[in-house]
DRENTOR-444445 format. One record per residue (C-alpha): x, z, y. Coordinates in steps of 0.001 Angstrom, whole numbers, padded with zeros to 6 digits, always signed. Layout:
N
XZY;...
***
This chain:
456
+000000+000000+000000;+001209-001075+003523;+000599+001472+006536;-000284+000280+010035;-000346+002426+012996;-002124+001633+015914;-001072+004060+018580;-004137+004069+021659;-007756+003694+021085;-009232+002036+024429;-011402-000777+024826;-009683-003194+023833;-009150-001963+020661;-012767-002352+018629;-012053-005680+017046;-008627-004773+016249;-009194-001773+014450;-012317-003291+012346;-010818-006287+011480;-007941-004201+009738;-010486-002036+007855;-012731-004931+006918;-009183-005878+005377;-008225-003344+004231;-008591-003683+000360;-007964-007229+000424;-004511-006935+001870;-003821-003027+000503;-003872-001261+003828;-004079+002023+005412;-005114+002278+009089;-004245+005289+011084;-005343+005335+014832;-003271+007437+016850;-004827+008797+020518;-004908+011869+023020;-008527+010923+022551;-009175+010379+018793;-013825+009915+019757;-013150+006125+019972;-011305+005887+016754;-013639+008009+015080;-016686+005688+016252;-015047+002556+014948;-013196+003977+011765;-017099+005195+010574;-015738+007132+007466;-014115+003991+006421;-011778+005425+003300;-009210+003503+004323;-009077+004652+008130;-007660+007871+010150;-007960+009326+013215;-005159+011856+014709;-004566+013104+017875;-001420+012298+019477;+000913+012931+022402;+002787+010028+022896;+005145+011696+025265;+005631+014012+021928;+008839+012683+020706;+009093+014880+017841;+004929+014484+016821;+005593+010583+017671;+008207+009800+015456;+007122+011641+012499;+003939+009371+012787;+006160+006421+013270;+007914+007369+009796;+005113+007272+007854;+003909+003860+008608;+005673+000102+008039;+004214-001237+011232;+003501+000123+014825;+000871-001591+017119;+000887-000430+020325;-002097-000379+022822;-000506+001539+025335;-000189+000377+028970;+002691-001613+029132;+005182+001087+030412;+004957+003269+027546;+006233+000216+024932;+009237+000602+025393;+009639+004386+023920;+007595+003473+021037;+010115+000571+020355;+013412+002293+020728;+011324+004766+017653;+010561+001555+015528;+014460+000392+016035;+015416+004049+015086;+013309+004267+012139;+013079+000516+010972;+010003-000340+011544;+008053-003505+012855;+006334-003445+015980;+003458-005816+017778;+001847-005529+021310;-000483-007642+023048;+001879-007049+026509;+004464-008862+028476;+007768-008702+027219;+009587-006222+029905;+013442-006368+030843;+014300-003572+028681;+012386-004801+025748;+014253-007378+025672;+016944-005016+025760;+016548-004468+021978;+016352-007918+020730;+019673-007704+019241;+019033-004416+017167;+015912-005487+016006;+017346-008712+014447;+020066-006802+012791;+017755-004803+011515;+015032-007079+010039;+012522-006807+012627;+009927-008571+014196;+008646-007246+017526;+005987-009287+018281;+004919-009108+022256;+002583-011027+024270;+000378-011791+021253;-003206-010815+022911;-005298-013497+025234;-003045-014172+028257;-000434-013470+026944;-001205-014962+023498;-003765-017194+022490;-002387-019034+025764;+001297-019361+024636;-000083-020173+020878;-002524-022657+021741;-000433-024861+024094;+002189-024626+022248;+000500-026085+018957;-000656-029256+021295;+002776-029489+022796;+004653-029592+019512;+002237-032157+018274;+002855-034118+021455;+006269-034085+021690;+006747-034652+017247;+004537-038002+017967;+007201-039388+020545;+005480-038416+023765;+007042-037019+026906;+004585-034305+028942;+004119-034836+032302;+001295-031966+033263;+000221-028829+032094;-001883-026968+033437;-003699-023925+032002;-006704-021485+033531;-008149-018089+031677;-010556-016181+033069;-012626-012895+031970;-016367-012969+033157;-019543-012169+032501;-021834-014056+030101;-024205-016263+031938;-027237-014230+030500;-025638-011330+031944;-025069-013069+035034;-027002-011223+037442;-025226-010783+041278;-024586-013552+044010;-020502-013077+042746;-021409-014444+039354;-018598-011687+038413;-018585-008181+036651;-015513-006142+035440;-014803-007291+031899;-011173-005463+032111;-009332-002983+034679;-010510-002990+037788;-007729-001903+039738;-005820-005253+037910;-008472-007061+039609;-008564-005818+043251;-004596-005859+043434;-004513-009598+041768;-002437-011738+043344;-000220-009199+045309;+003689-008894+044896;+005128-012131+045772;+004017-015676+046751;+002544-017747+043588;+004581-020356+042623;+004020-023867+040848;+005472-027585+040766;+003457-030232+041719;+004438-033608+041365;+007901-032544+041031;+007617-030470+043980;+007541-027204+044120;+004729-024965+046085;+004634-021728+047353;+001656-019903+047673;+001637-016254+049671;-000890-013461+048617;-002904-014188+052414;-003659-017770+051318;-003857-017755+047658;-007861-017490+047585;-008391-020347+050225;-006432-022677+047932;-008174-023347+044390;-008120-025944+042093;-011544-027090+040532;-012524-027556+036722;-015398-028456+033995;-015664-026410+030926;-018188-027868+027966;-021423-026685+028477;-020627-023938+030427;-020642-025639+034240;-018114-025753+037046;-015529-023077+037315;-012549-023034+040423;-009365-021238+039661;-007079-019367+042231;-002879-019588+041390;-000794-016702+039150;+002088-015640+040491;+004598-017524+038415;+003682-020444+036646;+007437-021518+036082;+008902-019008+033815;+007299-020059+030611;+009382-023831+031343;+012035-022773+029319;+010181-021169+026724;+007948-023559+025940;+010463-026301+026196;+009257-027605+029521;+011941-027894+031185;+011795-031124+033142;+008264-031145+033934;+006818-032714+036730;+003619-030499+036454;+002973-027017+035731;+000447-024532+037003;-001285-021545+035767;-004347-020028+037532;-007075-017213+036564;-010943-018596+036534;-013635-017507+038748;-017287-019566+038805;-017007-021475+042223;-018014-019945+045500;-015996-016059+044655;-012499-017257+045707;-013781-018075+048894;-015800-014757+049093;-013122-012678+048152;-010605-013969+050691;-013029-012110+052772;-011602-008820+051276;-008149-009873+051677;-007975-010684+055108;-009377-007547+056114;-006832-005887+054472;-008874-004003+052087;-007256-004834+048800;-004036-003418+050801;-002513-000227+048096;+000648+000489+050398;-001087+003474+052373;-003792+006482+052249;-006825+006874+054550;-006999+010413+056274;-010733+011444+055607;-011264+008957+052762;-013533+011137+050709;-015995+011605+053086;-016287+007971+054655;-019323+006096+054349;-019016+002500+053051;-020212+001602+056971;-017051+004035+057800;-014863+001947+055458;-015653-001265+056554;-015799-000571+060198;-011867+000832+059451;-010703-003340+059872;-012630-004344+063049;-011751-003673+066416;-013564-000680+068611;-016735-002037+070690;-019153+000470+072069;-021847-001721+071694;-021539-004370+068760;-022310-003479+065623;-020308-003551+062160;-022120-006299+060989;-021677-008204+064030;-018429-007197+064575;-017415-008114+061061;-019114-011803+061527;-017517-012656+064908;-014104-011943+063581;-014488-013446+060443;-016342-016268+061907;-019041-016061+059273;-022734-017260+060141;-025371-015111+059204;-027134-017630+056603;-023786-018298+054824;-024061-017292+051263;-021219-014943+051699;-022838-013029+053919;-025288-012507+051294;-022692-011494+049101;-021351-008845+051294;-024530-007674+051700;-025382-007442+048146;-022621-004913+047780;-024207-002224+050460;-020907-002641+052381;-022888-002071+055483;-024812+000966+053698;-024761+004074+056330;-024772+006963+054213;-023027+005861+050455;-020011+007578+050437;-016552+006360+049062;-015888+010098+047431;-012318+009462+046646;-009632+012058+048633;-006696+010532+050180;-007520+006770+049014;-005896+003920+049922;-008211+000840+050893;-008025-000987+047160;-008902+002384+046117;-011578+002683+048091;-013082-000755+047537;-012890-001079+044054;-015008+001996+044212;-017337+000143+046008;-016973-002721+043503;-017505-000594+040524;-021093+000241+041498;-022564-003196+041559;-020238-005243+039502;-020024-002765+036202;-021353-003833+033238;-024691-002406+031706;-025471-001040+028341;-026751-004909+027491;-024527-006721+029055;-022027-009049+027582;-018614-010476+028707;-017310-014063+028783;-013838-015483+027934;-013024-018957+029695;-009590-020686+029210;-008890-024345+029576;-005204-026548+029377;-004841-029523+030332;-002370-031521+029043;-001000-035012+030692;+001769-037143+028454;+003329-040414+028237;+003239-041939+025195;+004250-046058+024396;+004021-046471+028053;+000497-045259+028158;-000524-042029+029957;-002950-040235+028283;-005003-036761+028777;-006091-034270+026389;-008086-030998+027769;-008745-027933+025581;-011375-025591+026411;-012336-022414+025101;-015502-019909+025409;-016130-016252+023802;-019066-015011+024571;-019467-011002+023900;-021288-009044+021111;-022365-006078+023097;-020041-003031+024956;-018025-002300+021942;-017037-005817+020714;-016660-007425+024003;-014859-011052+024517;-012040-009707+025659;-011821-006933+023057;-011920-009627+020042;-009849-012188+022059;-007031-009901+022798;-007558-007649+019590;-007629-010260+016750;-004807-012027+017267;-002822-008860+017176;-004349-007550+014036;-003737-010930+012389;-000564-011092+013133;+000216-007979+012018;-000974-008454+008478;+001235-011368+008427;+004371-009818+009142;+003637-007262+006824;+003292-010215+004034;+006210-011695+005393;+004717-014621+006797;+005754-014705+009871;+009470-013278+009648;+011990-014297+011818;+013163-011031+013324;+013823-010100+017114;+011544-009313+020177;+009375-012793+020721;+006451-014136+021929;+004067-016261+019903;+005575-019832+020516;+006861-021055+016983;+004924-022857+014613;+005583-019998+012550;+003612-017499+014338;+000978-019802+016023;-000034-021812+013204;-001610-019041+010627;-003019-017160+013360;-004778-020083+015199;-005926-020651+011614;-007123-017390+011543;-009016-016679+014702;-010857-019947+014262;-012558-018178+011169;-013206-015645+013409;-015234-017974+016057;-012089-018188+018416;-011840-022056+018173;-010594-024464+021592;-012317-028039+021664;-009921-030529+022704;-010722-034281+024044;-009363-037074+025400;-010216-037413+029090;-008999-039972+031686;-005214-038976+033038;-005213-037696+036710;-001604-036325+037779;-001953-035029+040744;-006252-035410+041390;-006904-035036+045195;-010526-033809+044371;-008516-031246+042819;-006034-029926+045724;-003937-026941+045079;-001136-028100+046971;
***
C-alpha cells in the first residue's frame, strides 16, 4: 500500500481528496489529510476506510516530519510560502512531493538534491499553473513534430460565475481569494510581444487595454494582460516567437468598470486609513474626491471620473451600495483594498446554490508548407455546487492524478518541474478528460496581429 499525504484542507481541496479515495482500492492507497482545521477533511473523507484526518501544525517541525515519514508522497495545499519547508522535509526524508503553485526561487533551489535523490517535485500542476502549461504544450509539440514553425500564442483563463448563477450588472462573483483579485495586476508593468515587439503595460492602464474573444457556446468574453507573459518562452520552447500574450478573462463590460476602482486608488494596499472601522461606505468613497461644500459624492465622483449618469457603470457602482450612508466598512486600521474588497464581498459572494465557471482559451498561429494556419482551444467547467466548485476540480484533479502516477512510476523523471513533457501532460490530459475536463480545438482563420482585437 502507497501513502499520500495531503497537508491543508481548504477549498480547493474537495475534488482532490475524493478522487484519491474513490481510488483508493484500485490503486492501493491510504489518504491522510493533514490541517490546523481537520472539519473539512472530516466532511469529505465521510468514514471512507481508507481516509484520515489529523490535526497538524505545520510550523511543528518535529509533528511535521514524523507525518512526512510515514507517507511516500507529500501534496501540499498550503499557500505558496509555506512549500518550501515542506520540501526541504521531503528532500530530508526521501520523499516525492506535488503542488499546484508556482515554482519559487528557492524551490528551485533543491532541484539538484531532489534528482540525486530520485525525486519528482511536481509544481505548477493545478489550473493556471497546470492544465495551461499541459494543454499548450501537447498542441505545441504536435505542431512543431509535423514541421510547423509557431508564430502566436496566446492564452486567457478566467474563474467566474456560471451563467445561471449570473445574477449582478458585473457578471462576476468570487470563485477564489478575494484579496488575489482586488490586488490583480499590481507589482510591475505587464509585459508581452506583439508582432515582434515588445509592450509594456503599467498597473494604471492595464484595465483600459483588453483584448476581445469567443468561447463555444458560452458568448463574448474580453481579457485584461498578466504580468509576464514572456517567461514561459524558454520553457515551452518559444523562444523566437513573434507572439505571445497571456491575459485573465472577464465577460465584457468589467475591465472597463473596474478601472473605475483603480484610478481612484482604491485597490491601493501600500497604506492604512486612520478611522477605517468606523467609515461608512459613503465615508470610503468620498476618501478619493476632492472637498466641495456643496456637491455631493455621487456628483463629485461623476464629474471627476467623467461618467454620465445613464452609463451602465454607473449602474454598477450603484449596485454595490458604494454610495450607501450608513453600511459600515468594520475593518480597524484598513488599507483601501482592504476596505473595498469588503465592500466587494457582500454583493459579489457566492450563495449556497450558486455555481462557479472555469473559462480558458489558446490560440495558436503556425506556419506550416508556407500556409498559415489557426487552431483555438477552448475550455468550460461549469461547477457542481459549493463543495465541488470549477475551480476546486480544475485545480484539484490534475494534482491528484498526477500524484498516483508518480507513485506508479509513470511519470518519473526526477527534479523540481512543471508539467511541460509529454511525460507528465499526456496521461493526465488523458485523465481529466474522463473526468469532464476536455478543451475543443478548431481550425479558425489566422489573424496575427487582429486590429478588432487591440492590446497593443
Amino acid at each position: 500500500m502507497k501513502n499520500i499525504l495531503i497537508i491543508g484542507a481548504g477549498k480547493s481541496s474537495s475534488s482532490l481528496i475524493t478522487y484519491l479515495l474513490d481510488n483508493s482500492f484500485q490503486e492501493d492507497l491510504q489518504i491522510t489529510i493533514a490541517d490546523i482545521l481537520i472539519e473539512n477533511a472530516l466532511k469529505l473523507i465521510n468514514h471512507h476506510s481508507r481516509g484520515q484526518a489529523i490535526v497538524l501544525d505545520v510550523f511543528d517541525e518535529k509533528k511535521r516530519q514524523e507525518e512526512i515519514e510515514k507517507t511516500d508522497l507529500v501534496i501540499s495545499m498550503l499557500p505558496p510560502n509555506l512549500h518550501f519547508e515542506i520540501a526541504k522535509d521531503c528532500i530530508l526524508l526521501k520523499k516525492h512531493l506535488v503542488t499546484a503553485s508556482y515554482i519559487s526561487k528557492e524551490m528551485k533551489t533543491l532541484n539538484e538534491d531532489a534528482i540525486k535523490n530520485g525525486l519528482v517535485f511536481m509544481n505548477e500542476i493545478g489550473l493556471d499553473p497546470g492544465i495551461d502549461h499541459m494543454s499548450a504544450m501537447k498542441v505545441i509539440d504536435r505542431i512543431k513534430n509535423n514541421g510547423g514553425k509557431i508564430l502566436l500564442f496566446e492564452s486567457f483563463c478566467g474563474g467566474l460565475v456560471a451563467p445561471e448563477s449570473d445574477t449582478n450588472l458585473w457578471n462576476y462573483k468570487f470563485t477564489w481569494n478575494p484579496r488575489n483579485v482586488v490586488l490583480a495586476g499590481q507589482g510591475g508593468a505587464a509585459m508581452f510581444i506583439q508582432e515582434g515587439t515588445y509592450k509594456y503595460i503599467p498597473y494604471h492602464k492595464l484595465f483600459k487595454r483588453t483584448e476581445f474573444l469567443t468561447i463555444n457556446e458560452y458568448g463574448k468574453f474580453e481579457a485584461y494582460a498578466n504580468r509576464n507573459s514572456l517567461k514561459y518562452r524558454s520553457a515551452y520552447g518559444l523562444e523566437n516567437i513573434p507572439t505571445m500574450y497571456r491575459g485573465t478573462i472577464r465577460k465584457i463590460g468589467f475591465s472597463r468598470a473596474w478601472n473605475i476602482f483603480v484610478q481612484l486608488g482604491m485597490t491601493d494596499d501600500s497604506y492604512t486609513i486612520e478611522n477605517s472601522e468606523h467609515m461608512s461606505y459613503r465615508d470610503f468613497v468620498n476618501l478619493f474626491l476632492a472637498y466641495s461644500p456643496s456637491d455631493s459624492v455621487e456628483l463629485k465622483l461623476r464629474s471627476y471620473l467623467k461618467i454620465d449618469q445613464d452609463d451602465l457603470i454607473w449602474e454598477k457602482l450603484v449596485e454595490l451600495d458604494l454610495f450607501h450612508p450608513t453600511k459600515k466598512i468594520g475593518l480597524k486600521n484598513a488599507t483601501p483594498a482592504q476596505m473595498l474588497q469588503k465592500i466587494l464581498e457582500n454583493s459579489w459572494t457566492l450563495q449556497e446554490n450558486d455555481k462557479d465557471m472555469i473559462v480558458m482559451q489558446h490560440l495558436f498561429g503556425y506556419e506550416l508548407n508556407g500556409k498559415k494556419h489557426q487552431i483555438e482551444s477552448s475550455l468550460v467547467v461549469v461547477g457542481e455546487n459549493q463543495t465541488y466548485t470549477a475551480m476546486a476540480k480544475t485545480v484539484g484533479l490534475p494534482v491528484a492524478i498526477a500524484a498516483i502516477k508518480i507513485l506508479k512510476k509513470e511519470i518519473k523523471t526526477p527534479g523540481v518541474q512543471i508539467p511541460i513533457s509529454k511525460e507528465v501532460y499526456e496521461p493526465i490530459l488523458k485523465e481529466l478528460e474522463k473526468c469532464g475536463i476536455e478543451f475543443i480545438e478548431k481550425e479558425v482563420p489566422y489573424l496575427g496581429y487582429n486590429p478588432n482585437n487591440v492590446i497593443g
